[in-house]
N, C-alpha and C positions, 0 to 999 in steps of 0.2 A: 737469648739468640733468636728464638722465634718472633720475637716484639722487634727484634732490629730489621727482621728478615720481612716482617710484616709490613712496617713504616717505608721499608724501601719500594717494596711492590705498589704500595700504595701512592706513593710520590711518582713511580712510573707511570701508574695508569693517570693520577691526574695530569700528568702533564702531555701524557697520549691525548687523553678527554680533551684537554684545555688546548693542543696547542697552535691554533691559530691564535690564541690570544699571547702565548708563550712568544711565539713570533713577532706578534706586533708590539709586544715590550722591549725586548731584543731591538726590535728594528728602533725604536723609539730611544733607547738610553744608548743607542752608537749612534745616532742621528746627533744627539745630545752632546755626544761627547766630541763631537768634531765642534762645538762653537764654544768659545774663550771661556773658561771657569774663575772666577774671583781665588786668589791666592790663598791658600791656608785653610784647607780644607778638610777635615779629618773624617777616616772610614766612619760610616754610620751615623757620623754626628753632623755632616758638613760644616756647615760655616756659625751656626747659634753662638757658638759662644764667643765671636767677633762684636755680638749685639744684648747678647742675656744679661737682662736686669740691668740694660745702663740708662740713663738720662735722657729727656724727650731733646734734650739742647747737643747729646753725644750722638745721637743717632741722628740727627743733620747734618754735624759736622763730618761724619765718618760716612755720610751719602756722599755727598757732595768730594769727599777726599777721595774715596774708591771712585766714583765714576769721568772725576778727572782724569786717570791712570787707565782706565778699561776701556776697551774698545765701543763700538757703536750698537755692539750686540754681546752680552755677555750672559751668565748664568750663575746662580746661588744654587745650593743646598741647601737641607735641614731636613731631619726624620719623619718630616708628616708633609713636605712641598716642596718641590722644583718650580723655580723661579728665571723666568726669562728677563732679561730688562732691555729695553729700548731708546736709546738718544740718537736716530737718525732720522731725519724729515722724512727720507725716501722710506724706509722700513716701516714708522709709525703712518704710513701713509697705507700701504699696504694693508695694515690690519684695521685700520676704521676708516677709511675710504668705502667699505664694501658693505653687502648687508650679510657676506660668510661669518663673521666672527663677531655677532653682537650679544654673545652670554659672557658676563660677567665673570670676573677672577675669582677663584677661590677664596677669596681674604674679605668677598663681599658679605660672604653667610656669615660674620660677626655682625652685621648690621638685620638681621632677618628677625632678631628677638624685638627687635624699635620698632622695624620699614616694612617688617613682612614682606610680600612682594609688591611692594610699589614700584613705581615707573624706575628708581635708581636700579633695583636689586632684581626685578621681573626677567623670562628670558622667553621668546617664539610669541605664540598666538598672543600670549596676554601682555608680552610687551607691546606688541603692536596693534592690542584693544585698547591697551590705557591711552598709548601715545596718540590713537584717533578721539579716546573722549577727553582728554587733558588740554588738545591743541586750541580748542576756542576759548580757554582761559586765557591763552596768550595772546586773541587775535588784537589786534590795532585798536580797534573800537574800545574793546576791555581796556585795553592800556592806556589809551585816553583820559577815560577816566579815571584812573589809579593816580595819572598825576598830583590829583587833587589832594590825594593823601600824603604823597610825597612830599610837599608842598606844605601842607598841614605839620606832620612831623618833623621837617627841616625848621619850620621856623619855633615850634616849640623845643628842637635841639639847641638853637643860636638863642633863644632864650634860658637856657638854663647856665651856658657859658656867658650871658652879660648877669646875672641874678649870685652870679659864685663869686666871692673874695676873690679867690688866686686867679689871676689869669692865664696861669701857667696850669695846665689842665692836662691829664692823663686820659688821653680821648678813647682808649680801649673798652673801658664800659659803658662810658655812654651812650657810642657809637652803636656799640652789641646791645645794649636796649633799645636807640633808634633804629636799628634793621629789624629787630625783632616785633618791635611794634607795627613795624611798615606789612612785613610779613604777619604779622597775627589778624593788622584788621582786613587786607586784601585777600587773603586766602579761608578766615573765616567770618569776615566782618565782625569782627570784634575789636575794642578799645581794652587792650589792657593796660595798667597801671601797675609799673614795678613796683610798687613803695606800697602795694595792697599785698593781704598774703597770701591771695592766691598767685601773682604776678610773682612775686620773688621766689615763692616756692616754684613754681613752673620754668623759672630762667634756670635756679637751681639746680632741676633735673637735666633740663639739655646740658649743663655742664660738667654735673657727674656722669652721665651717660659716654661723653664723649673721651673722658680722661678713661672713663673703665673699657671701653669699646678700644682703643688704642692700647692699652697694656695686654689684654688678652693678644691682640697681634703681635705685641713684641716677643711675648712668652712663648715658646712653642707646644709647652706638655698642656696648656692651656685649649689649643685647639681641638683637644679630643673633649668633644661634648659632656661625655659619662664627667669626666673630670673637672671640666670647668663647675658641671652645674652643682655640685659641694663644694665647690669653693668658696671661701669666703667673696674672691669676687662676685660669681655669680649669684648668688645670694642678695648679693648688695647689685646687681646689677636687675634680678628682677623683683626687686623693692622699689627701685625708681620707673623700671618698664611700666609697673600694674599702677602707679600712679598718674604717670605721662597717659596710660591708654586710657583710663578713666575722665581724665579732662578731655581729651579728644571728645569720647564717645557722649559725654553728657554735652558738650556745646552741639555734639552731629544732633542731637535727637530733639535738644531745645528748639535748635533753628527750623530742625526738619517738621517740629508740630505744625507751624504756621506758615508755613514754606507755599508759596503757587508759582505752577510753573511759566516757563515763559517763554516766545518764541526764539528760536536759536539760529535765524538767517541776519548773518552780521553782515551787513553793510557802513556806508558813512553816514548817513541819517538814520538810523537805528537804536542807538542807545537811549535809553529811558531813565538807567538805572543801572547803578553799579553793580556789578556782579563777580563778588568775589568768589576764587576756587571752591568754593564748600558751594557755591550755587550752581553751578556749571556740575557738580558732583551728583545735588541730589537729584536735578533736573536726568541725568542721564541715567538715576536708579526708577523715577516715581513715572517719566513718561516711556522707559524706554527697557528700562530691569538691565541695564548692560550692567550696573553696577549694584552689589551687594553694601549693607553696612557697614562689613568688613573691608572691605575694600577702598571704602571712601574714608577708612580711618589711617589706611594704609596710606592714600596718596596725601592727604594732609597731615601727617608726620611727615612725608616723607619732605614736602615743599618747606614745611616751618625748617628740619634741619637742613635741608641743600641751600634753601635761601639765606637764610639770616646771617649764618655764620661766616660763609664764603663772600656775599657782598659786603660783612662786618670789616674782614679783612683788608679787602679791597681797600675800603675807605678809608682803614689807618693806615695802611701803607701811600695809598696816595697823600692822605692830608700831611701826612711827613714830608714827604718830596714836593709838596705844591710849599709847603715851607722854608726847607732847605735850597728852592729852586723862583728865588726871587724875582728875578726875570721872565721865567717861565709863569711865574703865580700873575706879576702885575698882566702877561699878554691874556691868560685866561679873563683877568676881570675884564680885561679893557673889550676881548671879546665880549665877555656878556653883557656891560654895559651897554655898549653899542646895540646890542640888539633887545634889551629891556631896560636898559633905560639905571641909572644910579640908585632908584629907590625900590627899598628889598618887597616893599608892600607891591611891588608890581611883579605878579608870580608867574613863572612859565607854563606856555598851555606844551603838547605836545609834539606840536608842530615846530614851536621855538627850540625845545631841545634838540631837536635834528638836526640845525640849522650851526651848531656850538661843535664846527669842525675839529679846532684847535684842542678845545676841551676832552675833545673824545681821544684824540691823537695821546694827550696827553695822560689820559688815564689806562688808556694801551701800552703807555709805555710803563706804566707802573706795573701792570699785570704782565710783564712782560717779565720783569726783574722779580715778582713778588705772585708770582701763582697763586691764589687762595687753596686750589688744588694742585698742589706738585706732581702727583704721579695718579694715573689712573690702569687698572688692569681690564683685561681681556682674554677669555680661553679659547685657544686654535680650534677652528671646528675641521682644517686641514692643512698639511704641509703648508709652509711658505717661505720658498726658494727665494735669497737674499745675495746679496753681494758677499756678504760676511759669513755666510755658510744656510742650511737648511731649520727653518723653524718646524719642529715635527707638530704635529697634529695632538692635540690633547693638552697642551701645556700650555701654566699660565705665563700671560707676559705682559711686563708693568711697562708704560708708557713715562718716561722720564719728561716732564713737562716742562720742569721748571730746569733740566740738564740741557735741554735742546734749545730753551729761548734764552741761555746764556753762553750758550756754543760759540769760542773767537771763528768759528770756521764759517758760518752763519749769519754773525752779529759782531763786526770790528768794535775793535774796544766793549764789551761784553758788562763792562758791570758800569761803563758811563751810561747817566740816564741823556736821551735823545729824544723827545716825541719825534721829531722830525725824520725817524726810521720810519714809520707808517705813513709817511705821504705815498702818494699811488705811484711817483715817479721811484720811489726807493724802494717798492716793495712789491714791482712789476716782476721782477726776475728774481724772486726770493720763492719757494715753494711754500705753500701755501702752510701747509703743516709743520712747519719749523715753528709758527705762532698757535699755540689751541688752547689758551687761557680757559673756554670753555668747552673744551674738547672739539670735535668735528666726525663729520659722515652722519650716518644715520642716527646715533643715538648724542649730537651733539646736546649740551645743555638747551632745552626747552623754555630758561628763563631767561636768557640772556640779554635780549632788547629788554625787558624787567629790572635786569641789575645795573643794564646802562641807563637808563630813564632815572632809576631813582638817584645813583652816583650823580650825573648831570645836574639831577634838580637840587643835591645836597649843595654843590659848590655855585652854585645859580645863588641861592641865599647866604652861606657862609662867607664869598669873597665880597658881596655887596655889602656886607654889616662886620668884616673885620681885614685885619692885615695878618695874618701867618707868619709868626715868626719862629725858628728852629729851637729847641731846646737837645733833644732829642733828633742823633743823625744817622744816617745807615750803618758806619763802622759802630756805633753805641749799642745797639740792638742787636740781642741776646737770641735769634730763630730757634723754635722748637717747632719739631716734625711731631703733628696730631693729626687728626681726623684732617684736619687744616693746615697752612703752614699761619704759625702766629709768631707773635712778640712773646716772649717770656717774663720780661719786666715791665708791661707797657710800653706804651709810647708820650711823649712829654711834647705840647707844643704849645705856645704863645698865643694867644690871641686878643690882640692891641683892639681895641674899635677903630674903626674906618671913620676917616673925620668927614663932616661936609655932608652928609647923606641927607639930598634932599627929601 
């Protein structure tokens, strides 16, 4: 009786001690409970076992099937996260429109064991140290030059599909070692070679990293640290970490022996000399110390996975649809004919790719239907009063990206492909945030004129030296929700030689 009598008084005074916090919990889960809950919820357990241990191909379908049905603004449970979701322009406008709410969702700290705090996962001062020495990687003059490599890479891509027996070709890998090269030699001037073993080993791990990284988020008991780290996933997950930071760190230190620095006022007569991300890195540790060598291993993991994988995407979802969409395919070449001319030996400088309106149109529309990133998250740094009810302060809330750019309310007929949604007359009176393939507001994607440059310069060479024929079509493709949204079984497409090429 004394142990019961004790335990009580004791929970009084804590919540005497505590309760202003007491309060602002209280106010927080009836704040909560006034915005729509997904169906089938159970005490304590919420919603997990709608999603526990099922399929990366079930857990698409069952996105996509709930947020058909749920309103604009709704809420999940589960024993370790309350989850807000987001499919309205106006709402998701609200939260990354501003520089109030630019930390990261909770579901980001599974990526902190790989990215540490780089630019993706960073939140305050040091988000916005990185984001000022990261930005003249991206400046124009930089990307100027990168074309060359684009360039380089496309045509040794379009060489390996004339070099192959089948012509019928599963463009998934290839593709993902074409971006991944684009990104290995731009960000640390390096030439890797899949078919070497350190190149296959190295692809290897971004891809176990990325299936382990995504299961740990499906699992919920997973999320408690103490527990993952004896798991056999984790285990296996920092097997492949200590090996990915290893190759980072010995190509930082290689480069950085013989490294000199060099002047950083970019204008149009200025470039000398390429300068991939790892140089724009060391220069801003060795002239300037903003940055440590932990740091620059941080921001070059972080670029190799945000780049490679999501413009991988991209590509096979477009190079499908520039197939399936014959008309649409012959209007692109004829575009880039006309402005380079029928022979693939005449390669686009940077100026030329600006110029490939249609083309762009047309690969916005692919990223329109096919997000490389479908949803991204965001923590409330305070209330945010909605049409659909009050977002309380402290909660995380997912950004449905790929729910909002297939919205019939939004985008008539919703799953026809259209590039001609994005001409400026069509898309004057659309809010701007209904379309954010690469997110928007302050922490928009950083590489994005990078992902359209190289997309640009991949179909610059591939429509000039073939014809895209469909094997492989939207309803055939199997979507699985990962770190990405991907194909499951590949993708299968034709590629005929283009006749005549003078």
């Amino acid at each position: 009786m004394n142990i019961v009598i004790f335990i009580i008084i004791s929970v009084i005074f804590y919540l005497l001690w505590n309760k202003e916090k007491v309060k602002e919990h209280i106010r927080f889960r009836s704040t909560l409970a006034k915005l729509p809950t997904l169906k089938g919820k159970i005490p304590f357990i919420g919603h997990v076992l709608q999603f526990l241990g099922k399929s990366p191909e079930y857990i698409y379908l069952f996105a996509r099937a709930t947020t058909s049905v749920m309103p604009a603004v709704f809420t999940t449970f589960s024993p370790m996260m309350i989850l807000v979701f987001l499919q309205d322009a106006d709402v998701i406008e609200l939260v990354i429109s501003q520089t109030k709410h630019l930390e990261k969702a909770t579901m980001y700290k599974f990526l902190h064991g790989w990215l540490r705090e780089g630019l993706l996962t960073s939140k305050g001062d040091k988000w916005q140290k990185r984001r000022k020495i990261l930005t003249p990687a991206f400046h124009f003059s930089i990307l100027l030059e990168f074309v060359d490599v684009f360039n380089k890479e496309c045509e040794h891509f379009c060489k390996q599909i004339m070099e192959s027996k089948d012509k019928v070709i599963d463009i998934v890998p290839i593709i993902e070692n074409f971006t991944l090269s684009t990104m290995i030699e731009t960000s640390l001037g390096k030439n890797l070679d899949f078919h070497s073993n350190e190149g296959s080993q190295y692809k290897n791990i971004l891809v176990q990293l990325d299936r382990l990284i995504f299961m740990r988020f499906m699992n919920f008991y997973y999320w408690m640290d103490g527990l993952f780290r004896f798991s056999k996933l984790g285990q296996s997950e920092r097997k492949y970490l200590k090996a990915l930071h290893a190759f980072t760190v010995g190509f930082i230190r290689k480069r950085e022996s013989s490294f000199q620095t060099f002047d950083e006022k970019f204008n149009e007569s200025y470039v000398k000399r390429k300068h991939p991300l790892l140089d724009i890195l060391l220069n801003a540790k060795i002239k300037h110390g903003s940055i440590d060598e932990d740091g620059i291993r941080e921001e070059v993991d972080t670029f190799v996975f945000e780049g490679h994988d999501t413009t991988a995407q991209c590509l096979n979802f477009t190079t499908m649809l520039m197939a399936c969409h014959k008309e649409y395919q012959e209007e692109a070449r004829q575009e880039i004919t006309n402005l380079l001319g029928p022979n693939p030996d005449h390669k686009p400088t940077y100026a030329d790719l600006q110029k490939l309106h249609f083309l762009e149109r047309f690969i916005k529309e692919s990223l329109r239907l096919y997000p490389p990133v479908p949803f991204i998250g965001r923590k409330t740094s305070e209330d945010i009063p909605t049409k659909f009810g009050t977002i309380p302060k402290g909660v995380d809330v997912h950004l449905l990206i790929l729910d909002i750019q297939r919205n019939p309310k939004v985008w008539p007929n919703p799953e026809v492909f259209d590039p001609s949604r994005h001409l400026p007359e069509n898309s004057k009176n659309r809010n701007s945030y209904a379309f954010i393939p690469f997110s928007a507001g302050p922490r928009n994607c950083i590489g994005q004129r990078y992902a359209m440059l190289e997309i640009k310069a991949f179909f610059c060479e591939t429509l000039r030296r073939f014809v895209l024929e469909p094997i492989d079509r939207p309803e055939d493709i199997v979507l699985i929700q990962s770190l990405v949204l991907r194909p499951r079984d590949g993708i299968k497409v034709k590629f005929s030689p283009l006749e005549n090429i003078n």
